[in-house]
N, C-alpha and C positions, 0 to 999 in steps of 0.2 A: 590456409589450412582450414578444413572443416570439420568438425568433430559433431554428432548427434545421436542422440540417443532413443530409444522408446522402448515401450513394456506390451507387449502382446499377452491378455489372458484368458487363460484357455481352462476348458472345466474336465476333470476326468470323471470317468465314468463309475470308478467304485468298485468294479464287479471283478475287473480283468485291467491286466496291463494298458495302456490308451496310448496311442498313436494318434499323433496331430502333425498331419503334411502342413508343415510352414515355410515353403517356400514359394509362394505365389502373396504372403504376407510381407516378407524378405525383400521378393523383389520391388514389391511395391514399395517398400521402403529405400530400398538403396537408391529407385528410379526419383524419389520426392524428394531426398538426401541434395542432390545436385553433385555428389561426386561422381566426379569422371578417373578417376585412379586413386585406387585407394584399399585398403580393408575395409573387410565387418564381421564382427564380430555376435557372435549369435550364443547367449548365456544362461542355464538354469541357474537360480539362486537354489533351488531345493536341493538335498541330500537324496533326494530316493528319486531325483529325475536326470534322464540323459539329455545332449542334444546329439543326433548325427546326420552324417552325411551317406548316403543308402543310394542305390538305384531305384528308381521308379518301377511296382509290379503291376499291371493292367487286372491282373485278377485279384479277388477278393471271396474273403468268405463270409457267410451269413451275418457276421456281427459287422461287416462292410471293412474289415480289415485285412490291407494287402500282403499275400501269401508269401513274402519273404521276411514282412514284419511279423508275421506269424509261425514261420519257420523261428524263427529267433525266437522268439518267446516260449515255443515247448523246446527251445535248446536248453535254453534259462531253465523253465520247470526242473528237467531233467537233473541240468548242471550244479542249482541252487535252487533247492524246492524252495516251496511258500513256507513259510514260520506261522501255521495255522494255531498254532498252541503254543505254552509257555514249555512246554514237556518236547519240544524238539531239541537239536544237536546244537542249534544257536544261543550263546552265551547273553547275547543282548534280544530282550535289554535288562540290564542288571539292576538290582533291586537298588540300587544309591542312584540311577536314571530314572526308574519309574518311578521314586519317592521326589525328586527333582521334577517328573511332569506333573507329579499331583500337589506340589509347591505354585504351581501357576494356573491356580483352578481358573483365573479369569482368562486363560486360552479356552476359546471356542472350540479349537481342532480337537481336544480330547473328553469333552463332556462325559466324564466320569466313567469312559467305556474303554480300559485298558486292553480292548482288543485292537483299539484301532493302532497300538504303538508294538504289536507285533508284525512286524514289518525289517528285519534285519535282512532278509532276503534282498528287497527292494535298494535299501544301501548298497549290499555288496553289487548288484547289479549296477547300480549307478554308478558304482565308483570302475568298474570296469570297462564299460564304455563313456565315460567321460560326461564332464557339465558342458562340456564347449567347442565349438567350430570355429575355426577363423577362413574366412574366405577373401579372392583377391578378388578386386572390383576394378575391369580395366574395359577403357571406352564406355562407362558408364553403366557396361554390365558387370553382374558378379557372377564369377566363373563358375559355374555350375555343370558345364556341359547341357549334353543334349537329356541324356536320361538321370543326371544328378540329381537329389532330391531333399531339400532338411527335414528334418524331423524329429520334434520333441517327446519324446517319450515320459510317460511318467509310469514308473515300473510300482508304486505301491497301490494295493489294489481292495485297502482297507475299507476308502469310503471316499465319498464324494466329494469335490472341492474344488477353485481355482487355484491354479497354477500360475507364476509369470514367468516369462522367459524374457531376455533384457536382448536388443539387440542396438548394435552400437557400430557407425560408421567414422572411419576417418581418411582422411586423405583432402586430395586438390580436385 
């Protein structure tokens, strides 16, 4: 039995939802792994990030991001606006949280700028398309198909940052 694991990190952009095609990262990992049959498993540790499995789109748009990952994100807009202001529909984050983040002043991520923790939008997104993929790895490839593709999405579009996403093989 083989078990292995690594961290892939990746930086969002800050402005707009960020899309990071991670499967040519993926592969290269499952192929240095040594398993020939097995899973892997592909993992956001953040709240406001997804991973999924998506089709590959050949087009893109000016910001270099492809037109079904982009379909999906003014669905998102639509479905779950952004939490621009404390004065939206969304309850979070509630003042016993944000007294909670300004309890850990020595977190970097919030440096005294309570905008960047309006982001409930971003949650519920995440939590809607999921932290995780599980894929099958048989004769040494993982099943992806021909136009199968992963991708880490990090849906809060506060400000800029690394991200890790955990990916993890087991099998023979």
């Amino acid at each position: 039995m083989i078990v292995k694991s690594e961290v892939l990190d990746l930086t969002s952009n800050g402005r707009r939802v960020s899309f990071h095609n991670i499967t040519d990262n993926v592969k290269k990992f499952v192929d240095a792994s040594g398993v020939k049959n097995g899973i892997c498993v592909v993992q956001s540790p953040h709240t406001t990030c997804s991973v999924i499995f998506e089709e590959f789109t050949h087009d893109r748009d000016f910001n270099g991001d492809e037109y079904l990952l982009v379909d999906m994100s003014r669905l998102m807009d639509k479905t779950i606006p952004r939490e621009l202001t404390e004065d939206t529909n969304y309850k979070y984050p509630g003042p016993k949280h944000v007294e909670f983040l300004h309890s850990i002043q020595d977190n970097p991520a919030y440096k005294g700028d309570d905008g960047t923790i309006l982001n409930g939008d971003a949650h519920i997104r995440a939590s809607l398309f999921g932290a995780s993929e599980t894929f099958i790895i048989r004769d040494g490839e993982i099943q992806t198909g021909a136009l199968g593709y992963i991708y880490f999405i990090d849906w809060d579009q506060n400000r800029v940052r690394t991200r890790h996403c955990g990916m993890l093989v087991q099998g023979e």
